[in-house]
KOLDRENBA-602472 format. One line per field, with one value per atom (N, C-alpha, C, CB): residue number from 1; residue in one letter; atom name; x, y, z. Coordinates in Angstrom, 1 decimal. Glycine has a CB too. Layout:
N
num = [NUM:...];
residu = [A:...];
atome = [CA:...];
x = [X:...];
y = [Y:...];
z = [Z:...];
This chain:
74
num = [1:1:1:1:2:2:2:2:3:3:3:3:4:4:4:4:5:5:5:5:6:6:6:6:7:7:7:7:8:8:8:8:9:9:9:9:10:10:10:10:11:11:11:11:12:12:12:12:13:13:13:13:14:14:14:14:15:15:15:15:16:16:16:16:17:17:17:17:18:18:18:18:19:19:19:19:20:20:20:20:21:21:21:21:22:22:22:22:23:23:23:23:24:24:24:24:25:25:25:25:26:26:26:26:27:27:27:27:28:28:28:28:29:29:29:29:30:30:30:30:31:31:31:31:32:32:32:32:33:33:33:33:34:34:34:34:35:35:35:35:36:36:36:36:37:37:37:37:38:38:38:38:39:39:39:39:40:40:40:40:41:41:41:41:42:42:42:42:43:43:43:43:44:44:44:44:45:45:45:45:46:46:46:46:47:47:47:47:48:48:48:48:49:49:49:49:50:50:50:50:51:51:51:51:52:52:52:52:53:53:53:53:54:54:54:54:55:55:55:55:56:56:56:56:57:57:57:57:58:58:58:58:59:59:59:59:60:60:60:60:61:61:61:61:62:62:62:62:63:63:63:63:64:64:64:64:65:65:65:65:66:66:66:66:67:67:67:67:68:68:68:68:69:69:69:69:70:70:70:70:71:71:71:71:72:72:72:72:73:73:73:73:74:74:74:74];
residu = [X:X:X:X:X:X:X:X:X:X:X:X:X:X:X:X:X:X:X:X:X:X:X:X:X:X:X:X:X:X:X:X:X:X:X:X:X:X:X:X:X:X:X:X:X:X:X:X:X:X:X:X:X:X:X:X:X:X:X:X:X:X:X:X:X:X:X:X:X:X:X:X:X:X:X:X:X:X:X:X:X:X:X:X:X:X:X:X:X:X:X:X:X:X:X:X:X:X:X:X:X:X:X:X:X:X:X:X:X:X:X:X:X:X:X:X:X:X:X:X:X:X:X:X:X:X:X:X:X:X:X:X:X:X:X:X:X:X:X:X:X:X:X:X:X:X:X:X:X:X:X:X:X:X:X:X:X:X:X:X:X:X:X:X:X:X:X:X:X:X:X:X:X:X:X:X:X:X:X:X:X:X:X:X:X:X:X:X:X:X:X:X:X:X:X:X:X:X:X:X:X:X:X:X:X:X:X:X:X:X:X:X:X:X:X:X:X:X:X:X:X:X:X:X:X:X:X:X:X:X:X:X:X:X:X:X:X:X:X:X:X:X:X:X:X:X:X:X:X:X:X:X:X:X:X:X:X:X:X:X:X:X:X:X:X:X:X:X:X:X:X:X:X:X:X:X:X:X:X:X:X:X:X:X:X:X:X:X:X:X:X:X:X:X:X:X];
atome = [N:CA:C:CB:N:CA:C:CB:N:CA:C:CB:N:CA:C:CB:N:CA:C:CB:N:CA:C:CB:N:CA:C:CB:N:CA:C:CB:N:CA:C:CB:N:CA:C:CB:N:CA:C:CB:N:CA:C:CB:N:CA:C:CB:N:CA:C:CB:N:CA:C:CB:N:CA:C:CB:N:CA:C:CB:N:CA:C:CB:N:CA:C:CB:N:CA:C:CB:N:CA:C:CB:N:CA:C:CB:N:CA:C:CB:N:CA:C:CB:N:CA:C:CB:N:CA:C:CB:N:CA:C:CB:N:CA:C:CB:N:CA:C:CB:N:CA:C:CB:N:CA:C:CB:N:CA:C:CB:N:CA:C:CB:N:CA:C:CB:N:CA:C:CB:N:CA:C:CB:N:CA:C:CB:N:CA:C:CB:N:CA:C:CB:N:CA:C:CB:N:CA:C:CB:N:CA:C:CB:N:CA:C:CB:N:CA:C:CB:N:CA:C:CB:N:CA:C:CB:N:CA:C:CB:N:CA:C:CB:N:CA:C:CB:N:CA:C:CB:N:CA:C:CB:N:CA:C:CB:N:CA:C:CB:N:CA:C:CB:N:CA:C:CB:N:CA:C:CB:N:CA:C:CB:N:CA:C:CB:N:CA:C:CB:N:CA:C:CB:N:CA:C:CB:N:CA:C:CB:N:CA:C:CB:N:CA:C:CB:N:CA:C:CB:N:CA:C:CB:N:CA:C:CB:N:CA:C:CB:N:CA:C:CB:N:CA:C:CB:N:CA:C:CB:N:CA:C:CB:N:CA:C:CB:N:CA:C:CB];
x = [-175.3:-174.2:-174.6:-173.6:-173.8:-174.2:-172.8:-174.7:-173.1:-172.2:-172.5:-172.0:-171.2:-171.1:-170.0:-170.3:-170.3:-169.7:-169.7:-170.9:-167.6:-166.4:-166.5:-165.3:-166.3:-165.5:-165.9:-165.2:-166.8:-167.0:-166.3:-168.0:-165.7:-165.0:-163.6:-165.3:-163.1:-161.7:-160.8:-161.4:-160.0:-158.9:-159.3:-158.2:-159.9:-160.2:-161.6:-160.4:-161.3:-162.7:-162.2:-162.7:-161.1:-161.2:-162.0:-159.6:-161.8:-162.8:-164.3:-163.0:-164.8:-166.2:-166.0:-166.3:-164.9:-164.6:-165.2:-161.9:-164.2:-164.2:-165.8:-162.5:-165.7:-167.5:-168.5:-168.4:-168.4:-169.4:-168.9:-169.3:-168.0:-167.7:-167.9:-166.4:-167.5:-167.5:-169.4:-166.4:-170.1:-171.0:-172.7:-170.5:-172.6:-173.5:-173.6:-173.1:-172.6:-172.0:-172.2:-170.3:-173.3:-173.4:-172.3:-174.3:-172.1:-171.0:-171.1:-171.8:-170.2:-170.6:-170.4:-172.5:-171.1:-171.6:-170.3:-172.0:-170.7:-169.4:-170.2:-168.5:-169.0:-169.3:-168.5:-168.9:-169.2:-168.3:-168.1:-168.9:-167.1:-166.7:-166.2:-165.5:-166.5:-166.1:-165.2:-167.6:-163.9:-163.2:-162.4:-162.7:-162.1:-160.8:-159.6:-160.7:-158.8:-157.3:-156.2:-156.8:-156.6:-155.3:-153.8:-155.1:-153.1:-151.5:-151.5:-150.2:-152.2:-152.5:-151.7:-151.4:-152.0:-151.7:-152.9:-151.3:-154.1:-155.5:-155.4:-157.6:-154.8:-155.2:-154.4:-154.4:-153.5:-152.7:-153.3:-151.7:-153.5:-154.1:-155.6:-154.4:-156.3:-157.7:-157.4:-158.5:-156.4:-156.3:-155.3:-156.1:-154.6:-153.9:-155.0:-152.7:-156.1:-157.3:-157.7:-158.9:-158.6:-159.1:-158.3:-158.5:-157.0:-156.6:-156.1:-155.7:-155.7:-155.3:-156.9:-154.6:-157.8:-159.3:-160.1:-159.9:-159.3:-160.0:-160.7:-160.5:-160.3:-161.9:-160.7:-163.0:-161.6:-161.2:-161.5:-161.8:-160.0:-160.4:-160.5:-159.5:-161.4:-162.0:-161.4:-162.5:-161.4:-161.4:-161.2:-162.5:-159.7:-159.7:-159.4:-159.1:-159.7:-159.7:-160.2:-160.2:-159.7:-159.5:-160.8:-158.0:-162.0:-162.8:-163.2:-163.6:-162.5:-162.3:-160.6:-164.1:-160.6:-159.5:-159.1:-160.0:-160.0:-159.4:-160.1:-160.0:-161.0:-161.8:-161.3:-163.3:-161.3:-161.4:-162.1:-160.5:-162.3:-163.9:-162.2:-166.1:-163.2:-162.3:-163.4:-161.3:-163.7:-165.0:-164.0:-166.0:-164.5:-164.7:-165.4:-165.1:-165.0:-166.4:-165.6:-167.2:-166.8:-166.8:-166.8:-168.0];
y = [-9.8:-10.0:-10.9:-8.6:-12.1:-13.1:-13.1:-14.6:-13.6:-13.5:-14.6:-12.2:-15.5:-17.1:-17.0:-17.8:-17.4:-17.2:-19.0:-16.1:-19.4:-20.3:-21.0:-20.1:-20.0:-20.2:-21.6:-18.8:-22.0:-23.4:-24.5:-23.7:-23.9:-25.2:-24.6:-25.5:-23.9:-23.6:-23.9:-24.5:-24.2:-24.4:-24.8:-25.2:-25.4:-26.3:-25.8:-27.5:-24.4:-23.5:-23.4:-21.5:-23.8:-23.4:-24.2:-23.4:-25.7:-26.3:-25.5:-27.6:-25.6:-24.9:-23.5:-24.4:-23.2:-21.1:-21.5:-20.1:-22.5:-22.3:-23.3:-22.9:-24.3:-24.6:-23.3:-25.4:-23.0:-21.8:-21.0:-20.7:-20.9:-19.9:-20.2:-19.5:-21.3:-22.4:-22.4:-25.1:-22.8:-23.3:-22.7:-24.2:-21.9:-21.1:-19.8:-20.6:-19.0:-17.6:-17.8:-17.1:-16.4:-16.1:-15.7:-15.3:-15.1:-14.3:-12.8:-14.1:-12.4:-10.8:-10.6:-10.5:-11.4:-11.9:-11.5:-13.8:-10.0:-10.1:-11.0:-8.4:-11.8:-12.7:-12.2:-14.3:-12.1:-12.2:-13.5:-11.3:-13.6:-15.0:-14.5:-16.0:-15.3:-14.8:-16.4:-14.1:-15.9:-17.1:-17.1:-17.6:-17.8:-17.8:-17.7:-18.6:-16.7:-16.1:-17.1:-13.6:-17.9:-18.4:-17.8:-19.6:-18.7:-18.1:-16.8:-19.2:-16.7:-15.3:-16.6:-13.2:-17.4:-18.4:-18.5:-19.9:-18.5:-19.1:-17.1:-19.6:-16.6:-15.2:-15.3:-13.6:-15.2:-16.1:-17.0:-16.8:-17.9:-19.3:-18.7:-20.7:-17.8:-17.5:-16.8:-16.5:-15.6:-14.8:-15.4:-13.6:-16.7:-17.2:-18.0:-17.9:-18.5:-19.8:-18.7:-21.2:-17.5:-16.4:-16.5:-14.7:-16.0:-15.7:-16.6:-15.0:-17.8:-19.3:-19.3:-20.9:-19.3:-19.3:-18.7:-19.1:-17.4:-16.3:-15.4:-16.7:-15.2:-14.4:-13.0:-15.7:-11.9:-10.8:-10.8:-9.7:-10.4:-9.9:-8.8:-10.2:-8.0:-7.2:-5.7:-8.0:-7.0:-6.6:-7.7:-5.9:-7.5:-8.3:-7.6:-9.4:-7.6:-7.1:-7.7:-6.2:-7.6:-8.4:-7.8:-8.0:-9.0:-8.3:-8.3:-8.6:-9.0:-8.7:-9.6:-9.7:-9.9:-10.3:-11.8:-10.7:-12.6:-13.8:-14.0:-15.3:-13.5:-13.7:-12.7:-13.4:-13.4:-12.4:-12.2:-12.2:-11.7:-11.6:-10.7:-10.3:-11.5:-11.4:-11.3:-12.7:-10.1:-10.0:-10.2:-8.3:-11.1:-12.0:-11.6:-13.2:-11.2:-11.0:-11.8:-9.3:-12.8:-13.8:-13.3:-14.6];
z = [-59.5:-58.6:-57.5:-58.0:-57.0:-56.1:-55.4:-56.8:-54.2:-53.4:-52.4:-53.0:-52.0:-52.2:-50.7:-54.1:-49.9:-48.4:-48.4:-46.9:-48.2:-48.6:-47.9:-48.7:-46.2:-45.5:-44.3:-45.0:-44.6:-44.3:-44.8:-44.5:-45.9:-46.5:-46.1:-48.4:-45.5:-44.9:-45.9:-43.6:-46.1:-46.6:-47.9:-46.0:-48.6:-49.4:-50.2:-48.7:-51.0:-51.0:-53.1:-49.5:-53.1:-54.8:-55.9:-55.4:-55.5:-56.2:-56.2:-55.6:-55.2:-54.9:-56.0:-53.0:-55.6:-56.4:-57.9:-56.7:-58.3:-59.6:-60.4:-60.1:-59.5:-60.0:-60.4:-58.5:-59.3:-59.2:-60.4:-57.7:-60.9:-61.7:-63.0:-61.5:-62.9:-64.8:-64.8:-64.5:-63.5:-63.7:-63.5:-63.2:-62.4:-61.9:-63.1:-60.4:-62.9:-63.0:-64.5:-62.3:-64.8:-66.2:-66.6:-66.6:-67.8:-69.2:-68.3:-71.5:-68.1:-67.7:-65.9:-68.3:-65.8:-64.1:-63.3:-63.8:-61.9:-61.1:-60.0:-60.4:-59.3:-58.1:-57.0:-58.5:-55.9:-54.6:-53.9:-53.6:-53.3:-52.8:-51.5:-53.7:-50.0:-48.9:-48.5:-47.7:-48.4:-47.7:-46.9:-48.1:-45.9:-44.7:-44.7:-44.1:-44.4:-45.3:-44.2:-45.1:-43.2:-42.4:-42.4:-42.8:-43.9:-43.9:-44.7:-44.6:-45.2:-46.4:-47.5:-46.0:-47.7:-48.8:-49.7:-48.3:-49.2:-49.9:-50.9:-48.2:-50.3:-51.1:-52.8:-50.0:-52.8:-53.8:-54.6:-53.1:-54.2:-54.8:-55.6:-53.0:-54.7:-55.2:-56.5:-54.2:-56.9:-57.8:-58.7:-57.4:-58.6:-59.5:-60.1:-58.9:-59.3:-60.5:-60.9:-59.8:-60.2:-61.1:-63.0:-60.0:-62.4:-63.8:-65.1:-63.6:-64.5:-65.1:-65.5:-63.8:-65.5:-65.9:-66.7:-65.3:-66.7:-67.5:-67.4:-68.2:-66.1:-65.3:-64.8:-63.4:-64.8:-64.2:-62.4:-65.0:-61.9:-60.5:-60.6:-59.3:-60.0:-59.5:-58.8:-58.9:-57.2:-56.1:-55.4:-55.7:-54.1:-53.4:-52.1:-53.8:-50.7:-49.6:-48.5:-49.7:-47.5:-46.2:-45.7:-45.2:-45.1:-44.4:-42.9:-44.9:-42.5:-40.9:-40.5:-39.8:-39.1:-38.4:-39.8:-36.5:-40.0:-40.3:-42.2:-38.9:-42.4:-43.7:-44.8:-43.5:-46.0:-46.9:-48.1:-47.2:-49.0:-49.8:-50.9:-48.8:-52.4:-53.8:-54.6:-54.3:-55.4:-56.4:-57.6:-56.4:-58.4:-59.9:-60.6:-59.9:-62.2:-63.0:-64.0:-63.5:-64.3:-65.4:-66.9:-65.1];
């Protein structure tokens, strides 16, 4: 399990999501991803590539005032 903090890339964190996912992340492999929820739009967007992809979500949950973290297993 690896866990991959987004939220530097603000808005613009799914390319990054799904590299990591296609490319790092073994067969089997859960990933955590920490990213910045702004409109609560990026939340949406994250578990719609999740599944257009083929990957199981997990777990998704708000982790403080502005961030949120979505566990993926490949």
């Amino acid at each position: 399990m690896k866990r991959y903090d987004l939220r530097h890339l603000k808005n613009d964190f799914e390319d990054r999501m799904l590299e990591i996912m296609q490319k790092e992340a073994q067969k089997g492999e859960v990933v955590i991803f920490l990213f910045e929820i702004g409109d609560f739009s990026p939340i949406q967007r994250s578990a719609d590539l999740v599944k257009e992809n083929g990957y199981e979500l997990m777990n998704s949950l708000k982790f403080n005032e502005v961030d949120w973290t979505i566990v993926v297993k490949k």
